[in-house]
N, C-alpha and C positions, 0 to 999 in steps of 0.2 A: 479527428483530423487536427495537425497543429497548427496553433492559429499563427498564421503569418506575421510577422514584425518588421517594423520600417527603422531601426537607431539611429539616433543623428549621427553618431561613433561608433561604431558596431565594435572600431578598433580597441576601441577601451576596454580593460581586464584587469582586473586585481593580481598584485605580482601572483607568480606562477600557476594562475589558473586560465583558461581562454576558451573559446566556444564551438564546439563541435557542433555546428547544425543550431539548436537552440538549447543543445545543452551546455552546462556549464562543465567543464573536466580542467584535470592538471593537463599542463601544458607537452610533459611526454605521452600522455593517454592518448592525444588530440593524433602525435606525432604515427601511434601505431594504429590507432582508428582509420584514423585518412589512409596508411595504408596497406590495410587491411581492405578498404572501400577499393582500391583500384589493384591489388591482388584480382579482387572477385571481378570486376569487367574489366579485364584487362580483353578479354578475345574475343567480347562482343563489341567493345567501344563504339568501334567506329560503324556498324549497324546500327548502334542503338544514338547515335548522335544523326544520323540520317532520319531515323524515326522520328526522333524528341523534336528538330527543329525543322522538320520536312525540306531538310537537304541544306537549309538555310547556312547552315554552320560551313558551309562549302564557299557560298559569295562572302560571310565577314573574313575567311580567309583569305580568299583572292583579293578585297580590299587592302586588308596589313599587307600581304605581299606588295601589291602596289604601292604603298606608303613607305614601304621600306627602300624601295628605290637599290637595289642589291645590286650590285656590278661587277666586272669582272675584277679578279683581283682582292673583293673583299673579303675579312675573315669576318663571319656571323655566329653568333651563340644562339642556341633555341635551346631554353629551359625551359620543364616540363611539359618536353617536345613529343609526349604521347607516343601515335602509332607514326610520325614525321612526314605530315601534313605538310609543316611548311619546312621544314631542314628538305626535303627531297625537290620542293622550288625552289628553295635558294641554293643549292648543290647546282642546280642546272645554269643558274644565273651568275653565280663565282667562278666558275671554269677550274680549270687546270690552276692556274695559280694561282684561286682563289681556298679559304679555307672555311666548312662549317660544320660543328659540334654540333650533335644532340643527343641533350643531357633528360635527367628525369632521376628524380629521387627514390622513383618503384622502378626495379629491376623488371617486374614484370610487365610493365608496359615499355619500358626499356626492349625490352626483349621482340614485342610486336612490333615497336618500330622497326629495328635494327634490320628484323628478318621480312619482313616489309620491306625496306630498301632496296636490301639484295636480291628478293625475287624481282624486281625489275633493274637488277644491275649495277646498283649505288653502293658502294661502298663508301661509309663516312667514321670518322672517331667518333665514339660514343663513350658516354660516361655517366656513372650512377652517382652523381652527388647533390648535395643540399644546395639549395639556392639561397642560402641564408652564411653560407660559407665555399663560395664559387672556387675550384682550384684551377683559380688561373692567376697570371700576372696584371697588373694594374696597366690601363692602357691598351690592351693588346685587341679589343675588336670593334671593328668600325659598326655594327648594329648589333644588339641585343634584344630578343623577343621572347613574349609568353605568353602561351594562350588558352585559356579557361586553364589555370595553375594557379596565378596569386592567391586566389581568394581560399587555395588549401591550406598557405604557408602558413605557419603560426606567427612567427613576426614579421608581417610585411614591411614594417618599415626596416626593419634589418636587409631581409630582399632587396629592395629598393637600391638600400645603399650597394649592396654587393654589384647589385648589376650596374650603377653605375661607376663605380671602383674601373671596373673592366674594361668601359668603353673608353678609347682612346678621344682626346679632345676635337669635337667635330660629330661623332661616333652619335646613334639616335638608340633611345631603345623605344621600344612599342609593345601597350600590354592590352592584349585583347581578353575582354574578360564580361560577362553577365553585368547587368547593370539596372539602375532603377526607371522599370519603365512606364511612359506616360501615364500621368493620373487616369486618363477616361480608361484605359485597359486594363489597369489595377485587376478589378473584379473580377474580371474574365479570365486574365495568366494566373492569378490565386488558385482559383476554380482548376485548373488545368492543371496548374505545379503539383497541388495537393491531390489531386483522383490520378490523374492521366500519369503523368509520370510516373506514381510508385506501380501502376497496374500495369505499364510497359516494360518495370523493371524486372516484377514479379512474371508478365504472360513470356515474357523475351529473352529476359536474362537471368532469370531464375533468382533474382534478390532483391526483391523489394525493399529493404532496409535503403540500401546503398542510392537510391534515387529519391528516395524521403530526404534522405542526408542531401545531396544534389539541391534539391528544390529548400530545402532550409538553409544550406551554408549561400544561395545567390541570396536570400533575405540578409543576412546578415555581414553579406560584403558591402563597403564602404561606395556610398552614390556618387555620382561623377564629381562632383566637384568635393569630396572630400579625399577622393582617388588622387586627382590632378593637385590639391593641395601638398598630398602625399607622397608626391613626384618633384614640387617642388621642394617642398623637405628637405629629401636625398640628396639636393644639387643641381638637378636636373634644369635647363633653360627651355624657354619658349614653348612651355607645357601647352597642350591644346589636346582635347578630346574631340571625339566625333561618333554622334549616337547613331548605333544605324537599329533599323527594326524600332522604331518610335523607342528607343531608347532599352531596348530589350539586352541588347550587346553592346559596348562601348570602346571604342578605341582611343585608348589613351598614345599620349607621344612626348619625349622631352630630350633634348640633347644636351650632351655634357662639350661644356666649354670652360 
């Protein structure tokens, strides 16, 4: 088993190399790794995100939805918007003339969203791009969201900036994402990430690799306050997180003005 790691900067990396899980690779190895990782669960995802947090991953969503505050009229970006969890609430929420993308840099989860949607009637624009290089115009959407995505990205602090580029002044974005959780539970989610997860990956989804990878890339993403730092970075104002699950999942938030 690998031994789990706490970095104060996990972000840190020597020019063109970065960290897949706990290893060290070049920075396009990382790029076809990660997705190659969600090629392979792409059509169990969302079973297997039932499993891993016993449905939990369902209330830190309806939380961001609520925090998003989404209204008629808005346009919203959801980047690496999965099977479109939240692009399908906020689609209900914008109406008619409101507008929301959802993006994702695997086509193949691309793909589960998309037809996701449409088997309950939603049609939406979708789009296979990097979030590190967003094709859109500067300005153009009043909230920006991503969830369990960033900590894929190779340069998050590039992400960051992009997604704020995008939001128009006023505009909030919100990044929901794994996070470091409370010292007394340490032992026990360790215990858990390292046996349970890859054995659910393996009895369920038939790739154990790809849930190792899971349970080592939340080690090595960036703990709340070096996230919210991170936010601030970008440009971002009136950064504030908020831990839910004793800090197991963290909702980040920052508006550009």
């Amino acid at each position: 088993m690998s031994e789990p790691r706490y970095p104060a900067d996990p972000s840190a990396d020597t020019a063109g190399t970065t960290h897949f899980g706990f290893q060290k690779v070049a920075e396009d190895d990382k790029v076809r790794k990660v997705a190659e990782v969600f090629h392979s669960v792409a059509a169990r995802y969302d079973v297997m995100n039932d499993l891993m947090s016993g449905g939990l991953h369902r209330m830190w969503k309806a939380f961001t939805i609520g925090r998003a505050n989404v209204r008629p009229g808005m346009k919203v970006l959801d980047i690496a918007g999965g099977t479109g969890d939240l692009a399908l609430s906020f689609a209900k929420r914008v109406g008619p003339t409101g507008e929301v993308w959802l993006t994702d840099i695997n086509d193949s989860m691309l793909r589960v969203g998309r037809d996701r949607l449409l088997d309950k009637g939603v049609l939406l624009p979708t789009a296979v791009c990097d979030a590190e290089k967003l094709p859109f115009p500067s300005g153009y959407f009043d909230r920006v969201t991503v969830a369990f995505g960033l900590r894929n990205m190779t340069h998050k602090d590039r992400a960051l900036a992009e997604m704020k580029r995008v939001l128009r002044p006023g505009g909030k974005l919100l990044v929901l994402e794994f996070s470091r959780v409370a010292k007394p539970l340490q032992p026990a989610y360790d215990w858990y990430s390292f046996n349970i997860l890859p054995w659910l990956g393996k009895t369920v989804a038939k790739d154990e690799a790809s849930y190792r990878y899971l349970a080592e890339s939340i080690r090595m993403h960036p703990d709340q306050k070096t996230l919210a730092g991170m936010l601030e970075q970008a440009g971002l104002s009136r950064v504030q997180y908020f831990n839910l699950s004793a800090g197991l999942v963290a909702l980040h938030e920052g508006v550009s003005l």
